[in-house]
C-alpha positions in Angstrom: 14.4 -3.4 -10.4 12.2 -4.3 -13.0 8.7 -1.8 -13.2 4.9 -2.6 -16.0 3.2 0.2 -15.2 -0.5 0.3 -16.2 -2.3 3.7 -16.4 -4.4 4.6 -19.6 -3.8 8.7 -19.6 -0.7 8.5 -22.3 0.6 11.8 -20.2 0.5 10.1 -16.8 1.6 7.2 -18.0 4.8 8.2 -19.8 5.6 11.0 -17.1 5.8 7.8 -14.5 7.8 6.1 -16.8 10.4 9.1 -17.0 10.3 9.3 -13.5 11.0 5.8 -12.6 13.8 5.9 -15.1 15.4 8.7 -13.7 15.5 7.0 -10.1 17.2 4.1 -11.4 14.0 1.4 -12.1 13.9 -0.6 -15.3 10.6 0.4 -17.0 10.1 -2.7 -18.8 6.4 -2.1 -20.3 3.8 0.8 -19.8 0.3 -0.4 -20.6 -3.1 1.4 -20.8 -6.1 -0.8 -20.1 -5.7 -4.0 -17.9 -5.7 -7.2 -20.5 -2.0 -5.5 -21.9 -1.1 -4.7 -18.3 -1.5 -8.8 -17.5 0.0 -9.6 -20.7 3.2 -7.5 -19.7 3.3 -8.9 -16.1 3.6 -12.5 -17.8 5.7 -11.8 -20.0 8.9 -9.4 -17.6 7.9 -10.8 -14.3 8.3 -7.4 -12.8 9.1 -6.8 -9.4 6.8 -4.6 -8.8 3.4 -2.9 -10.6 2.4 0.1 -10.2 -1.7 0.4 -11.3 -3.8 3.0 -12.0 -7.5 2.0 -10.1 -9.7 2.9 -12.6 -9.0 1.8 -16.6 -10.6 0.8 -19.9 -13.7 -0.1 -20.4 -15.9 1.1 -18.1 -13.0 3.0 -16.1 -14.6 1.6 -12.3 -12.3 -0.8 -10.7 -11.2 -2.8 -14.4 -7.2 -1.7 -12.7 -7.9 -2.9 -9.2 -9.0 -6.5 -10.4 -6.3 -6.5 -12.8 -3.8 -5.5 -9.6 -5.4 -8.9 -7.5 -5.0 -10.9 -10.5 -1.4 -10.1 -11.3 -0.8 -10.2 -7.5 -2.5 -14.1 -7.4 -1.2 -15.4 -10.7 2.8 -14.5 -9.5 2.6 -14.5 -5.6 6.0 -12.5 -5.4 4.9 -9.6 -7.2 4.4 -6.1 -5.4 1.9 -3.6 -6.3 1.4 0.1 -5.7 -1.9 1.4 -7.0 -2.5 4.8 -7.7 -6.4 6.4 -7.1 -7.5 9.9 -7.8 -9.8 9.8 -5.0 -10.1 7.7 -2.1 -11.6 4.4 -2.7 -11.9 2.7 0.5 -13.5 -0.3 -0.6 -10.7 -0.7 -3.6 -8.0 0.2 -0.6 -9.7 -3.5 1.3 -10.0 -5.8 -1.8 -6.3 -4.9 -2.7 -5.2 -5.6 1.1 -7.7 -8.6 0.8 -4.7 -11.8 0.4 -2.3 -9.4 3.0 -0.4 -6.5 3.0 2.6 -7.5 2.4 4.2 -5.6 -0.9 1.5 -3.8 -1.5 0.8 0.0 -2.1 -2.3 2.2 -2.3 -2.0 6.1 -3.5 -3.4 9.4 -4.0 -1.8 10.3 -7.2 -1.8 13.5 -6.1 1.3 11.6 -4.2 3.2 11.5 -7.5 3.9 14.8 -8.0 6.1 14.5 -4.5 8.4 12.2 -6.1 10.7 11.7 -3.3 8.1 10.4 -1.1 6.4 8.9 -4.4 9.7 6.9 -5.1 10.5 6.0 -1.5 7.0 4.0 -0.9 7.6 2.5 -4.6 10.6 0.8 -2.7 9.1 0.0 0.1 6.2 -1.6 -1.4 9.3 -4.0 -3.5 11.2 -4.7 -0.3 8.1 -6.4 1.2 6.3 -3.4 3.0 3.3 -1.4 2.9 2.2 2.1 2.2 -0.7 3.0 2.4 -2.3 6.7 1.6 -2.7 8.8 4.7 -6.1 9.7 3.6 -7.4 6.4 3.3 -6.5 5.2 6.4 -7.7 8.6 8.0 -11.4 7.7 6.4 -10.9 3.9 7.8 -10.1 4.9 11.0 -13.4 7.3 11.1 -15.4 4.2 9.9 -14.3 2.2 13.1 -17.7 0.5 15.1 -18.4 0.6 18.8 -16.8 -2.0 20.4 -14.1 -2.8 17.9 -11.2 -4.0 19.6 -9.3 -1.3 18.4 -11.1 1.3 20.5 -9.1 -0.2 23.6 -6.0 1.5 22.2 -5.2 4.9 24.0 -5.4 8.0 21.4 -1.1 7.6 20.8 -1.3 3.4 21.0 -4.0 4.6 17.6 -1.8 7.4 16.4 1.2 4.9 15.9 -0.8 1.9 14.4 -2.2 4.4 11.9 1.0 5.6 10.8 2.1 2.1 10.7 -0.3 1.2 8.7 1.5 4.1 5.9 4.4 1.5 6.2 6.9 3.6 8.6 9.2 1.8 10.2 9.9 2.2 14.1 12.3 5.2 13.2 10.0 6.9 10.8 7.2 6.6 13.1 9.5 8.1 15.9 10.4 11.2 13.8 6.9 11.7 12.5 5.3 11.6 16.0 7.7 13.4 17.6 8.7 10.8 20.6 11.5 8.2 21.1 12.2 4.9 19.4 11.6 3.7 23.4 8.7 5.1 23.1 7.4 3.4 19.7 8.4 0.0 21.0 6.4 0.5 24.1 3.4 1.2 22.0 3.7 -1.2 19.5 4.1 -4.1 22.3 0.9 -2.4 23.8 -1.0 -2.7 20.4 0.0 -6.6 19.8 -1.2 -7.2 23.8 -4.7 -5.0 22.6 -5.3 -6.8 19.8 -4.3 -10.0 21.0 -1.4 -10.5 18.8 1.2 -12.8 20.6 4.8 -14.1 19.0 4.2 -16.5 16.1 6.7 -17.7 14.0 4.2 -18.0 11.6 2.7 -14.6 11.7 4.3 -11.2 10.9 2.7 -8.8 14.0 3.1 -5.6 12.4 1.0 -6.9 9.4 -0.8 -8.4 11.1 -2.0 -5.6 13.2 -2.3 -3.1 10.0 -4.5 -6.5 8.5 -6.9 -5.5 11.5 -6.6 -1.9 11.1 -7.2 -2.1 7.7 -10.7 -4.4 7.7 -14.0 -4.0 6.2 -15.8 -1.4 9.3 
């Protein structure tokens, strides 16, 4: 699986690239500011990105808006950003075209490269994951009336941690119930939220989609 991986701190940056090597990835370009990082994407056509938020010039959001360019110019490409503090407002204008194959870290996250690696591949398989602190601080953010405050406290538990990108099983180990259990839930949150079968629409992202908007 081909990897560009734009982050301007040459230690970072190289130390993700041994990493990613060492679990099998093809490390096709590292890049430190975001005109090299587009350059590279053009160029490899990487399966996935993984994007440091902030980067030359200013070192504000210069990685972000590289991220939803690289993400608009080739449709197919996933993206895992990596933030050093939580950014909610970066977190939304990544998510802002769907959540499909994309990714939004603490890089305190990359030092636990197990779990670093594992939502690296399932950001390129299609999924989500999304930091548990950001979605912690969007969950606090939620208004009155929101539609998601008709979810019971576990119906909320389980859409948050869906929203990290678990999958039924995951979400069954973390929470401590059954898969049964999850299903029930999940069925509860697309009846909530008014989510019914589409064969057009993905539920489950569609659901995190509404977890995940502007407050």
């Amino acid at each position: 699986m081909r990897v560009v991986i734009a982050e301007d701190d040459t230690l970072l940056r190289e130390g993700l690239g041994l990493v990613l090597q060492g679990e099998g990835f093809d490390v096709v370009a590292a890049t430190g500011d975001p005109e090299a990082f587009l350059a590279a994407v053009d160029e490899h056509r990487p399966e996935i990105a993984v994007v440091d938020v902030r980067m030359p010039p200013t070192h504000t959001d210069e990685g972000i808006k590289a991220a939803v360019a690289a993400r608009r110019a080739h449709p197919g490409l996933a993206v895992l950003v990596l933030s050093a503090y939580v950014e909610q407002s970066f977190a939304t204008d990544l998510l802002a075209d769907g959540a499909e194959r994309v990714g939004y870290l603490l890089k305190e996250r990359v030092g636990r490269v197990e779990s670093f690696v594992e939502a690296l591949r399932r950001v390129a398989e299609g999924g989500t994951a999304i930091d548990p602190e950001v979605v912690a601080q969007l969950f606090a953010q939620r208004r009155a009336g929101d539609p998601l405050e008709a979810l019971t406290p576990r119906e909320k538990e389980v859409l948050s941690v869906m929203a990290e990108g678990l999958g039924n099983n995951a979400i069954a180990q973390r929470l401590h119930i059954t898969d049964n259990a999850v299903h029930k839930h999940i069925r509860n949150i697309f009846m909530k939220l008014d989510l019914p079968p589409d064969d057009h629409t993905d539920r489950r992202v569609a659901a995190v989609l509404r977890y995940l908007e502007v407050s």
